[in-house]
C-alpha positions, 0 to 999 in steps of 0.5 A: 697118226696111231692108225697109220703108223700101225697099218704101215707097220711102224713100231716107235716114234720118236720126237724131240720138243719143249720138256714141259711139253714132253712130260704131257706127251708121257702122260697121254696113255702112249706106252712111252718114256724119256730119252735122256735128261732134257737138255738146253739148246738154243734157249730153249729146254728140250726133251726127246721121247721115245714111243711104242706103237702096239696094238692096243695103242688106240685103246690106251689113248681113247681111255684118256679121251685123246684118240680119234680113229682115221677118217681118211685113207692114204694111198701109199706113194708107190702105189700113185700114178706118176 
C-alpha cells in the first residue's frame, strides 16, 4: 500500500475504524494523528486518523518491523486494454 501510494503520488490517507484499533494504527511509525474525539455510532466506538505518505515512510515503519516492500506491480486502469 505505502509503495503504491508513493509511486501514485498519494500524499494522505485517511480511515475511520474501531478507536481501540485507531490507537495501534498511530503507533505504527506512520506519520499520523487523530481527527477528532472518537465518537459512538452505531454501538460501535470509531475514530478517524489522518496519515502522511513521505518518503521516508517505508523506512519509518520497517523500524517497527511492519513493512513489507511491493511484490506485485500494478498496471494503472488507463493503461489496460479495453
Amino acid at each position: 500500500m505505502v509503495d503504491d501510494a508513493l509511486r501514485s503520488g498519494i500524499k494522505h490517507l485517511t480511515g475511520v475504524v474501531e478507536a481501540g484499533f485507531r490507537d495501534k494504527v498511530l503507533d505504527m511509525g506512520w506519520e499520523a494523528r487523530a481527527l477528532g474525539a472518537a465518537r459512538r455510532i452505531g454501538g460501535t466506538l470509531l475514530g478517524a486518523f489522518l496519515i502522511d505518505i513521505q518518503e521516508d515512510t517505508p523506512k519509518r515503519l520497517a523500524s517497527r518491523g511492519i513493512y513489507t516492500p511491493d511484490t506485485i506491480s500494478l498496471t494503472p486502469p488507463e493503461r489496460v486494454a479495453a
